[in-house]
N, C-alpha and C positions, 0 to 999 in steps of 0.2 A: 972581853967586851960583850959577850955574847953571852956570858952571865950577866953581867951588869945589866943589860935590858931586860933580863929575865925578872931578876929580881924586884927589879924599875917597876916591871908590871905587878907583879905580885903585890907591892908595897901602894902600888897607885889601889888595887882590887879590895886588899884591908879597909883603905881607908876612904872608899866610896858605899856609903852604904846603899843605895838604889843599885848599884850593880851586882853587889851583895846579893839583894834581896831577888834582883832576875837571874843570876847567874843558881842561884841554891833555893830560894823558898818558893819563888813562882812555877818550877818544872813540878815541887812535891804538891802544893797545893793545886795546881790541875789536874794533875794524876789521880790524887786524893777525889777530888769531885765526881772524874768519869769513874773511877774505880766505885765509886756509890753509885752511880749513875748507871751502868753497865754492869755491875758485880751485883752487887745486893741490891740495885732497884730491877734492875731483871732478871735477879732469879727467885725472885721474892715480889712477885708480879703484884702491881700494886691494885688496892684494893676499887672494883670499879662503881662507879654511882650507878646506880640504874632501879627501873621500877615493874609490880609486874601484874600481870594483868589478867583477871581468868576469864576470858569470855565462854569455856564451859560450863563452868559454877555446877560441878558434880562434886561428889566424896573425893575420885581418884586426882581430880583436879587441882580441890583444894591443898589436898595432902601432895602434891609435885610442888604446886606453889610456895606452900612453907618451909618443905626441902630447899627450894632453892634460894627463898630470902633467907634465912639461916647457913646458906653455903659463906665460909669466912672471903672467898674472893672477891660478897658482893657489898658494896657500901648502899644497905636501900636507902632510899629517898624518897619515901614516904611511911606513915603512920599503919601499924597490924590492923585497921578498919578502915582506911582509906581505900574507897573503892575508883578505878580509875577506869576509862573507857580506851578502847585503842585510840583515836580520837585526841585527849589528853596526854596520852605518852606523847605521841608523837608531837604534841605544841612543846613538850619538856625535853625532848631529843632535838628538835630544831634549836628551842630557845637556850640551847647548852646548860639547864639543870641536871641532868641526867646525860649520862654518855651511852647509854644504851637502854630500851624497853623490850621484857619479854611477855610477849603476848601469847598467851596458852587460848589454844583455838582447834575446831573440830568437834568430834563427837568423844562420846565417854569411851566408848570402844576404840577409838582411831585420835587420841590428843595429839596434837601437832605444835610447834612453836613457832612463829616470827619473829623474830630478833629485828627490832625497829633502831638502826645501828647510825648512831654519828662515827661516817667511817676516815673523820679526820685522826681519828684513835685508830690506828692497825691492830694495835695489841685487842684490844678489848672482843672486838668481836670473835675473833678466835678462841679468846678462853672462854667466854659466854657460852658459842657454840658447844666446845668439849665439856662442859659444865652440866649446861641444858641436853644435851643427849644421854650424856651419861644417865642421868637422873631419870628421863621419860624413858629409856631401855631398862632400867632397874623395876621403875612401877609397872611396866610394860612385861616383864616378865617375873612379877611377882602376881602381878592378877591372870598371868596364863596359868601360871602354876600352881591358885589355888583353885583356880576354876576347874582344872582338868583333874584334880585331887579329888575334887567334887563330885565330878562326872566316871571317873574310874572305879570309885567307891561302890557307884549304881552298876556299872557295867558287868562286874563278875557274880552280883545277885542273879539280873536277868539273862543273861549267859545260858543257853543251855545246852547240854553235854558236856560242856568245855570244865579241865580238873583246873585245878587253884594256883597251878603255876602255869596253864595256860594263862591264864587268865593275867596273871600280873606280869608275865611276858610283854603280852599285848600291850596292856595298860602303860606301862615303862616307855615302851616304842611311843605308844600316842602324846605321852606327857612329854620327851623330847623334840616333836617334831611340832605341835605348839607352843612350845615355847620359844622356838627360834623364828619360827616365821610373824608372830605378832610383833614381838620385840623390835626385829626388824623394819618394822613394819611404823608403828610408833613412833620410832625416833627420828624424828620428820623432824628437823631444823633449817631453816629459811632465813639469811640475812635479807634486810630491806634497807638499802640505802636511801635514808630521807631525804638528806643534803643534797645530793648531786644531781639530780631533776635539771633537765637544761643550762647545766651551767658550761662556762668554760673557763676550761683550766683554773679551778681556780687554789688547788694546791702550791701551784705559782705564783700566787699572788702573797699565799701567807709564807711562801722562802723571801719573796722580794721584801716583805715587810720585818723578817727578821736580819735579814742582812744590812736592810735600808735603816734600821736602828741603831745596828752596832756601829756603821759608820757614820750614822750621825755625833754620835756619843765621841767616835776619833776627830770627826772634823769639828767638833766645837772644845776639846780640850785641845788640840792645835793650833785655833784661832786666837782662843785666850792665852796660848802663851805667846800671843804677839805681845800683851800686854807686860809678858816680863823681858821680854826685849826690849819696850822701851823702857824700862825703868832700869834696865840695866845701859842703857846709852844715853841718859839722864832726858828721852825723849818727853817720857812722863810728867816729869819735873818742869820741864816748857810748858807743855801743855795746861798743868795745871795753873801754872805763872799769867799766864791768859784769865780771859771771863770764863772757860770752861770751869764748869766745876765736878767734885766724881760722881756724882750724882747722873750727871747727864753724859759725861766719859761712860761709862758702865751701861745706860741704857743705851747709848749708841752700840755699842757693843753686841747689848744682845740685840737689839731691833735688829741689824746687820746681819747676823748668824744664824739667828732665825731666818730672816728669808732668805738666805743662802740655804740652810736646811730645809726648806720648804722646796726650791730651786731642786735640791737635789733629787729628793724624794720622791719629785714630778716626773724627772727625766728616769729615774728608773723603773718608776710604774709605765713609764709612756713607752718606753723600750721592751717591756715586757708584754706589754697589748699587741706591738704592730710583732714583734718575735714571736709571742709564745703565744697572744690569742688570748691574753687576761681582758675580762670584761670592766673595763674599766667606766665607761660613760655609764651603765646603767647604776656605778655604786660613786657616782661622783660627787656626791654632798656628801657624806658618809666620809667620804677620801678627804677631803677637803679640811672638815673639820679635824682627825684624827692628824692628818699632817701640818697642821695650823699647832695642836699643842705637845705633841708632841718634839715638833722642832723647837717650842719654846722652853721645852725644859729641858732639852739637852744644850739649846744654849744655856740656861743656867748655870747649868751641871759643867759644866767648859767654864763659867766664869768664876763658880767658887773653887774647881780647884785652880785656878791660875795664881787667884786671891790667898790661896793656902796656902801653895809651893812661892818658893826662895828665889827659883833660878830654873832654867829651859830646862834643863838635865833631871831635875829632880821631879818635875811636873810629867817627862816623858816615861820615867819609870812607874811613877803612882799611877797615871791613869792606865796604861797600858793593866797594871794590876787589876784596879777599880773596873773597868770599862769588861776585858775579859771574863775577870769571874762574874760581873751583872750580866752577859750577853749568856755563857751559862747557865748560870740558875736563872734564864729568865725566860730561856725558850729560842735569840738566837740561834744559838749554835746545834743544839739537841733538844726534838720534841717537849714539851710539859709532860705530855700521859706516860712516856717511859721511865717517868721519876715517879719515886715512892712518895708517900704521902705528906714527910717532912719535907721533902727537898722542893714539895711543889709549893708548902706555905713558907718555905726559904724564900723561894724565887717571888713573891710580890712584897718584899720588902723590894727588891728589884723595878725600877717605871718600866724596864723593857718586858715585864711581863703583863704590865697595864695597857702598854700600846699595843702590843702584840693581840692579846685577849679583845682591844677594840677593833683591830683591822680586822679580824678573824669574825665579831659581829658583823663586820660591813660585807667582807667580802664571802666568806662561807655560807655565813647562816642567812643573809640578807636581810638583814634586822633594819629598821629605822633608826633614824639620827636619835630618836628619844633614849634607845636604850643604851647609849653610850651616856649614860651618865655618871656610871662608877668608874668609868673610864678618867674622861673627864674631869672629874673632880679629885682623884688621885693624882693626875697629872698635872693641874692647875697648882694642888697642893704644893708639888716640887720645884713648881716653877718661881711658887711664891719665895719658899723656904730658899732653895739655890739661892734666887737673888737678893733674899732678908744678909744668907751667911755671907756670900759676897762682897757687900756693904758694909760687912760688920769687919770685914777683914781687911778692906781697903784702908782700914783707916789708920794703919800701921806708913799707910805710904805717904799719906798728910800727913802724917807728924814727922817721920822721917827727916 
């Protein structure tokens, strides 16, 4: 008997394919993401945006500055004649065009770096730093060593008494001992956190905004599959039997789920202010809008797939699929900047990386309501779209 259940199960496992698909393709294709994610997007550091800045504007300057726009780690983001002021980096490191600005500063003798740093990126600054030092210790001790090449040249002319191997003795010693101490000296690099200027906490606000989206995305595929429970306890079929019609079933739906979504969002940002100290009243328009549409398209997104799937079973497996690997590639679960540079224009086919990218204007950068507008309107997009396919798929239940 104790095979016969065995095999009971096995034969049930065949021929369920969503369990199929959790039991063997969803363990390899998570693996498969972080394995790019972790494997080859970090060790293969991806390329960073940044711009840079000479406010020496000498020879030795110029030539560090082209070295390091030409370094492959750096994605610049500006034009070979584009001249920028510190000033302007820094509105392009706030306004998230750029994820880092270097600003070469000081005198020709003594060049120094500021790294004007969006430090919502950990990665970047770091290899910036090792970037930019490495570079300014190179020029730094290239110009000691031709200079004292220079000066050594003179020295065993005017020299006197001293024979020819004195003399390049000395020399040898002196070319060593400037060349370590300028170099040293030089390679002066300086992180400048822009961002974080009187804020609070607000690295917590963009976890709360990543987690407060994946579950949104669960509690609105959940709620729509209320909808296949009534249609499988012919509740549906009543309902429609009535003046309801699915037009207005469907909008009820999501009106509902939305501000259920909305509902929640509040309470987790609001638990996060009085816990952890998220400033929340000072970005409350910002909040407002962002959890306004963003709850709307994840009820969408709940109602077309309900409208797609069959039956409870089948809708619990695809979205747990669907919903996982979007909270992935969207910035959920794992940073944006520690993915390489496909896997980040993967993730905005993704909304979770649209809503993400707008709380992140609200709450990090302190942007106004204005500049949510690619937000916005990516999100409105899916809201539309979701509830077009939706509609388009209900209508297998009127005929029925």
């Amino acid at each position: 008997m104790i095979w016969t259940v065995i095999q009971t199960g096995f034969r049930r496992l065949v021929h369920n394919r969503v369990e199929l698909v959790m039991t063997f393709i969803v363990p390899i294709a998570f693996f498969s993401i972080f394995a790019v994610i972790f494997g080859r997007g970090m060790g293969t550091t991806p390329r960073i945006k940044a711009v840079v800045v000479d406010e020496v504007e000498s020879v030795t300057s110029q030539a560090i500055a082209s070295e390091i726009r030409e370094s492959p780690g750096i994605r610049l983001m500006q034009q070979d004649d584009q001249v920028l002021t510190r000033q302007d980096a820094q509105d392009l490191v706030r306004g998230g065009s750029v994820t880092i600005a270097i600003v070469l500063t000081g005198t020709d003798a003594e060049i120094r770096a500021d790294l004007l740093a969006d430090t919502s990126d950990q990665v970047a600054p770091q290899v910036v730093t090792a970037l930019v030092t490495r570079t300014l210790m190179i020029h730094a001790a290239g110009s000691s060593g031709m200079s004292v090449m220079a000066a050594s040249a003179v020295g065993p002319a005017s020299a006197s008494g001293g024979d020819a191997d004195g003399s390049d003795e000395q020399s040898t010693t002196w070319v060593s001992d400037v060349n370590a101490k300028p170099a040293a000296a030089m390679a002066d690099v300086q992180v400048v956190d822009v961002m974080k200027s009187g804020k609070s906490n607000p690295v917590v606000s963009m976890y709360a905004a990543g987690i407060a989206v994946m579950f949104l995305l669960f509690g609105a595929a959940g709620a729509g599959g209320a909808m296949l429970e009534e249609k499988e306890n012919q509740t549906l079929d009543r309902l429609l039997s009535t003046r309801l019609s699915m037009d207005q079933l469907l909008l009820g739906k999501w009106f509902y789920q939305t501000m259920l979504g909305m509902v929640q969002v509040s309470v987790m940002f609001v638990w996060a202010m009085i816990v952890f100290g998220v400033d929340l009243w000072h970005h409350l328009d910002g909040f407002i809008v962002m959890t306004c549409v963003t709850s709307a398209a994840a009820a969408a997104f709940g109602l077309a797939l309900a409208t797609l799937c069959r039956s409870r079973g089948q809708l619990n497996g695809l979205s747990v699929i669907l919903i996982l690997t979007m909270s992935a590639l969207g910035g959920s679960m794992v940073p944006r900047y520690v993915m390489s540079d496909s896997l980040r224009q993967a993730g905005l086919w993704t909304f979770n990386a649209w809503a993400l990218d707008g709380f992140d204007k609200v709450f990090w950068r302190d942007l106004p309501v204005s500049t949510l507008a690619p937000q916005l309107v990516v999100l409105l997009a899916c809201t539309f779209g979701f509830l077009m396919l939706a509609r388009l798929l209900a209508i297998r239940w009127e005929t029925e």
